[in-house]
KELUM-870374 format. One record per residue: z, y, x of N, C-alpha, C in turn. Coordinates in steps of 0.05 Angstrom, whole numbers, plus 5000, padded with zeros to 4 digits. Each point is the difference from the previous one (the first is absolute). Layout:
<recs>
ZYXZYXZYX ...
</recs>
This chain:
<recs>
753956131062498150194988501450234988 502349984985501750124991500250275021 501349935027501450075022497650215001 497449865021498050184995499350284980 499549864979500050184980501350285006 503349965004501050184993500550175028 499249885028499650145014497550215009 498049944977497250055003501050284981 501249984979500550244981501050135019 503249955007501950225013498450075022 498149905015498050165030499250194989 498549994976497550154985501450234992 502349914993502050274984500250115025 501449985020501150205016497450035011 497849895011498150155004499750254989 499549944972499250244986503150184998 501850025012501950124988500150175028 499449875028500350115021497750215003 498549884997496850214988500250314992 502150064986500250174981502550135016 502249865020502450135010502949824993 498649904973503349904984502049825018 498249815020502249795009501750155027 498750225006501350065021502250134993 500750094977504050154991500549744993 501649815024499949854994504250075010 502049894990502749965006500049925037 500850165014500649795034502249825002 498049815015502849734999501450115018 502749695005501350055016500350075024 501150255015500250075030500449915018 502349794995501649825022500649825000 501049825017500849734994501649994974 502350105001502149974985499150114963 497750165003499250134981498249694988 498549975013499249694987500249854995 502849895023501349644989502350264971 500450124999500850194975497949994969 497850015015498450054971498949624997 499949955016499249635005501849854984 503150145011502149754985500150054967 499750284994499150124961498849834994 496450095008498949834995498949774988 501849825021500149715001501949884983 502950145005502549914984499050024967 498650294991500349944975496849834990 498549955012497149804999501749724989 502149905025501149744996501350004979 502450264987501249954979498650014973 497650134994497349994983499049644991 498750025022499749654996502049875007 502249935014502349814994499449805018 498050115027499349905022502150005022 501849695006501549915017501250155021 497249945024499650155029496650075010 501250195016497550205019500249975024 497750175011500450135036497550155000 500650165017497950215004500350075026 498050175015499650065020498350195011 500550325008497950255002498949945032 498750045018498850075020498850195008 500350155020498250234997500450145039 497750015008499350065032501249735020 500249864992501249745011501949925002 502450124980502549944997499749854971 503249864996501149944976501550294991 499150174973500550164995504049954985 499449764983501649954979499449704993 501849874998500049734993501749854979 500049924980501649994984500249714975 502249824996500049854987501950084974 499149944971501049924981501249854987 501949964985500949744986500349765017 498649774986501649735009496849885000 499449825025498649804999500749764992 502649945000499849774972503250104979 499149914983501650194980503349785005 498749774991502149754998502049975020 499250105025501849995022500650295004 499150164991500250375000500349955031 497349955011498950035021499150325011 500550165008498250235001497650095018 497950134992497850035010501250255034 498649805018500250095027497750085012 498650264996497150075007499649825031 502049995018499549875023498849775009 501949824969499849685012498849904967 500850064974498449804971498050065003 498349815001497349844996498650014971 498450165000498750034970496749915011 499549924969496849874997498650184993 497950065012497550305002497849934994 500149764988497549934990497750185011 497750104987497050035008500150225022 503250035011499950205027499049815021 499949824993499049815032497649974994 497750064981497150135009500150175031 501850265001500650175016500449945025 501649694996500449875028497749875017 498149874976497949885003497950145010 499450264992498250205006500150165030 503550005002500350025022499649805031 499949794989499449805014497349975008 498549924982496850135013499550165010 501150315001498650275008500349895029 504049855003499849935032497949875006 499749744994497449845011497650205002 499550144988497550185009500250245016 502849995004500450275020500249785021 500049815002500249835035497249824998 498650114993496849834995499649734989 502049964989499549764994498649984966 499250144989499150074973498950244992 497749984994497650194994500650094970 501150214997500750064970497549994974 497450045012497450064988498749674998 500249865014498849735000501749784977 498049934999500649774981502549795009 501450014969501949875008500149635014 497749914984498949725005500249975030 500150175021499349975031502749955009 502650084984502449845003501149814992 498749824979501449914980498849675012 501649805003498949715004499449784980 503150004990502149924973498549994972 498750284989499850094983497350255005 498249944984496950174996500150114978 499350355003499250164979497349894994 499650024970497249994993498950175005 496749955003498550195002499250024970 499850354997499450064974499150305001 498550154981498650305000498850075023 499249875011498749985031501850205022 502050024997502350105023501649925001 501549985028502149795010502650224985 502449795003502550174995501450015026 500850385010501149955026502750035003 500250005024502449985002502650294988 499350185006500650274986499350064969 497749894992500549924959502949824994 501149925021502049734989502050204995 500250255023503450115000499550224985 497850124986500050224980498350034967 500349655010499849904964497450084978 497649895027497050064988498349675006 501949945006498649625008498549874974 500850124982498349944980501049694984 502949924998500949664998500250084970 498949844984502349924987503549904998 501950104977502749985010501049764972 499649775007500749804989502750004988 499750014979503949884993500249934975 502149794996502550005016499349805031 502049935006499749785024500450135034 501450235000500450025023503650055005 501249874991502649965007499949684997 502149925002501049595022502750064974 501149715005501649924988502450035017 499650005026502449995024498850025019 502050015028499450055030497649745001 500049845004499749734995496549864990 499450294971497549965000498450225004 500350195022497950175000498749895019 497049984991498849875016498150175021 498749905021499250185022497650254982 499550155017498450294988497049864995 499049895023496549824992499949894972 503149834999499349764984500950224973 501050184994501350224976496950134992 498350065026497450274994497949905003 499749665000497749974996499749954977 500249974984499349944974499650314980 500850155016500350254982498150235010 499350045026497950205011498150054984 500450044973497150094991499750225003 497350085004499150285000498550124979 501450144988497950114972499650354999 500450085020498150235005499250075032 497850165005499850075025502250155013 500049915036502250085005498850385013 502950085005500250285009498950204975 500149924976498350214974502850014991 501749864993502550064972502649865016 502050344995502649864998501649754989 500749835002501149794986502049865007 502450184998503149875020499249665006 500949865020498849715001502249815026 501349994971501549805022498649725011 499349964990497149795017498750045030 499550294991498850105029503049985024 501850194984501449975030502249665013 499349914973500949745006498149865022 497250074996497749965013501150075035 499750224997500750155028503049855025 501449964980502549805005498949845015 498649854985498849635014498650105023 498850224998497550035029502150085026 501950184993502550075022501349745006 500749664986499049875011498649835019 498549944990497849935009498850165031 499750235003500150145016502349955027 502450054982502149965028501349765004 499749854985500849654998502649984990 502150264992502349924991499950004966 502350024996500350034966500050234995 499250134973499850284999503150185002 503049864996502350105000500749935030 498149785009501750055031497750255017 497650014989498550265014501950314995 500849994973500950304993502550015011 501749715019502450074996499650145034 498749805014498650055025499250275005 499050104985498250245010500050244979 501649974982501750304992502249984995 501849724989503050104987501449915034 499849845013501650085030498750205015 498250115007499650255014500750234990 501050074964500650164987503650005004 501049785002503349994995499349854967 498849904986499949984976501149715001 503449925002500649795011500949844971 500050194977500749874974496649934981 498649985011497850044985497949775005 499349774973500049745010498150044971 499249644994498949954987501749714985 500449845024502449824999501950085007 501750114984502749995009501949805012 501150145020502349715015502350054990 500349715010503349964989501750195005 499750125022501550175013500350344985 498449904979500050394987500049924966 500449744995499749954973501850194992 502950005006501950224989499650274986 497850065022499050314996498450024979 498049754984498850054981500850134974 498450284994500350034973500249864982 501449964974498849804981498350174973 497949964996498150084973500250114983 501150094982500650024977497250064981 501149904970499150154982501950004973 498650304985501849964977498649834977 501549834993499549814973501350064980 500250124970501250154980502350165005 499650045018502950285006501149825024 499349735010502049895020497950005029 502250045018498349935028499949705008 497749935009499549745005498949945022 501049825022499449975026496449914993 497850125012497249895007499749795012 498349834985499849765026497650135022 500949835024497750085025497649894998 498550245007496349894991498749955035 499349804991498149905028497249984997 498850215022496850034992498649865023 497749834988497549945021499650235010 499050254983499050215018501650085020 501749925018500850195021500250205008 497550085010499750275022500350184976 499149914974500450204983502550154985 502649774999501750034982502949925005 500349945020502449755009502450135025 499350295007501350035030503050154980 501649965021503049984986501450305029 500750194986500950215024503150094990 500750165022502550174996498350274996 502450174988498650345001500350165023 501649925026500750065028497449925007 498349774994498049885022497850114984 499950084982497450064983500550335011 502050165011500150255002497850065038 501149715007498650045027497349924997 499149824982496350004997500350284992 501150114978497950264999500550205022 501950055011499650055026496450025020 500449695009498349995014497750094990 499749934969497150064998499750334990 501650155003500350344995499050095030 501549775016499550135035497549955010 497649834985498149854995500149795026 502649814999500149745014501249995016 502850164997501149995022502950164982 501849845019503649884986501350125037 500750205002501050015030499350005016 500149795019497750015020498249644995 500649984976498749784991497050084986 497849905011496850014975499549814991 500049914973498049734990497250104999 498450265001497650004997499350265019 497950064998499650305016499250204978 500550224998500050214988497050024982 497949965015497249954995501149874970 500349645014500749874974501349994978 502250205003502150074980498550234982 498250145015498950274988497849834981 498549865005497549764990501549874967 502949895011500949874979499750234976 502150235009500750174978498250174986 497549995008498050204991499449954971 499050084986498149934971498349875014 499249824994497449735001499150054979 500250014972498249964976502450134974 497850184980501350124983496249914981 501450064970498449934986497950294992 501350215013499450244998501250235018 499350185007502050195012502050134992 500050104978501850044991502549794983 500049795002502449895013500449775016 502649904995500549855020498649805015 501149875013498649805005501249725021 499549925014501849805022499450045027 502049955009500050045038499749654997 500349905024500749735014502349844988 500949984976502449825000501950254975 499650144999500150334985498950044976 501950084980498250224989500550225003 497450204997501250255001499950164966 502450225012499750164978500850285010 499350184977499850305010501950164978 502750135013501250174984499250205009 498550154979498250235001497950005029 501850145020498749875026500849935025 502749924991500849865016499449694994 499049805026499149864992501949735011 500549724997502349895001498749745000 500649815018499349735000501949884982 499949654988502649944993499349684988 501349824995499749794990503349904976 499649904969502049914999499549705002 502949894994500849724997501049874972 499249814991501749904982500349634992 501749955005500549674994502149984982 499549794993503349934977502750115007 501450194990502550114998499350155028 497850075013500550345016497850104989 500250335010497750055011500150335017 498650075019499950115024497650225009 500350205007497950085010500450215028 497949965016499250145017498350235004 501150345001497750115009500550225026 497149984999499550215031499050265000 501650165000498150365008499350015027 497749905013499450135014500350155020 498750184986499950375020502950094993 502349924986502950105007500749875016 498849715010501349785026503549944974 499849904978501449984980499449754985 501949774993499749914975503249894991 498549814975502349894993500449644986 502349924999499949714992501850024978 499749814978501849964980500449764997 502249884991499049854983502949854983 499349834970502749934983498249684991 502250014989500249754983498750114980 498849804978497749984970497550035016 498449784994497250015003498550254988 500850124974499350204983501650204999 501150005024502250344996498750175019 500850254985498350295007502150135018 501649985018500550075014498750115023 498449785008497750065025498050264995 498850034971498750214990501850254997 
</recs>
């Protein structure tokens, strides 16, 4: 709510500031490559020495290249491990909504899912109630108008061990306490929802659908949910600060899934935004068709016009008028964010260690 809040002011400001002329004397960024991993490494270097934040990685994109790619510090301090934008594995928490969202638009760009129809026509496992005399569809799930209540605590496990399947996690919790498609209401419920139906739908698990049908058609060969043995090395470790000391995070394991759990490099997170700038297409690789990429990214629902509002898996927001897709992340000892310009065919990835560090902002 917070977050909101204060993106609802800064829209309204530069609205009104662009209105009048003010945002446009605005300083020009950087020209060139070298001019940006230049103003990127400032930046960043003195953000980390501010908060007393470990390690980073970042990553610019822009017309379908890697502009600049870049790691910070140490992914584990103890072994003065250092951060390898290529290969350390950081936790992106609520960026895998993004993955999730993207995963449906596929199913409905290959007919297999009616974005407007009720979600109940996929679901076996697990039934939405009926409630306000309208169904919840499948497209309220990925732009956070489904109308759920967001229960908590109770959606993180104690270990690998007890998270238990998505039916047996969301049935007990689907309540519905407002009509759907009327009010924004971020909802990890819903897209946890959406998870189980991609499921159910294709008969695999939701990390072997995404690994299937975007992180190997993408090259996204570090980007898992379960990590294997084979890349444990590469994991970041967490941090946070505890009275002036850094303290390894313990790892949080969530029932919600599709919502909170996908684990990336900043190399493989540079090629999703890629694809989805090119709208679905990595080379001569497509996960979706342009149609569908254009469908995901649009505004679906704003509470007003004058501001923001959410695409498919997105939120959006508007500097002055330039307008910018983006999602962040945050779990114990990281946090991460993703955004997208658009009409520059531009974005960018961040992300550090502290669940509560402002780096990403």
């Amino acid at each position: 709510m917070r977050r909101c809040g204060l993106v609802l002011s800064v829209s309204l400001l530069l609205v009104a500031l662009s209105s009048h002329g003010i945002a446009q004397n605005v300083t020009p960024g950087p020209g060139d490559p070298k001019e940006l991993q230049s103003f990127v490494d400032s930046l960043i270097k003195a953000e980390m020495a501010k908060e007393r934040i470990p390690g980073a990685a970042f990553v610019f994109v822009k017309d379908g290249r890697v502009i600049t790619i870049r790691g910070y510090g140490f992914a584990n301090v103890e072994s003065l491990t250092p951060v390898v934008p290529e290969s350390t594995i950081f936790r992106i928490g609520s960026i895998s909504k993004v993955f999730t969202a993207t995963a449906v638009v596929q199913l409905a760009d290959r007919g297999l899912v009616d974005m407007n129809a009720d979600v109940n026509k996929y679901l076996k496992k697990i039934h939405v109630p009926d409630a306000f005399g309208a169904p919840v569809t499948v497209e309220q799930l990925l732009d956070h108008t489904a109308g759920f209540d967001e229960i908590r605590p109770g959606t993180q496990a104690e270990n690998a061990q007890s998270v238990v399947s998505l039916p047996e996690f969301l049935g007990p919790r689907l309540v519905r306490v407002r009509a759907p498609g009327r009010t924004i209401s971020y909802s990890t419920y819903g897209v946890t929802l959406a998870g189980e139906m991609i499921e159910e739908i294709t008969g695999h698990s939701f990390e072997e659908h995404l690994r299937r049908e975007i992180w190997s058609p993408l090259g996204m060969s570090r980007t898992n949910i379960t990590i294997p043995a084979a890349l444990q090395a590469n994991v970041a470790t967490g941090y946070e600060l505890e009275n002036g000391s850094l303290v390894p995070a313990a790892w949080e394991w969530y029932h919600t899934t599709p919502a909170s759990s996908v684990n990336s490099t900043t190399a493989d997170m540079g090629r999703f935004m890629i694809a989805q700038l090119q709208l679905g297409r990595l080379g001569n690789t497509r996960i979706m068709s342009e149609r569908a990429a254009t469908y995901m990214q649009r505004q679906h629902v704003t509470m007003h016009p004058l501001i923001p509002g959410f695409a498919l898996g997105f939120y959006e927001d508007f500097l002055g008028s330039l307008r910018i897709i983006e999602h962040g992340g945050q779990v114990a000892g990281f946090s991460s964010q993703i955004v997208l310009i658009p009409e520059d065919n531009a974005g960018f990835f961040v992300v550090s260690q502290f669940e509560n560090g402002h780096l990403r902002d």
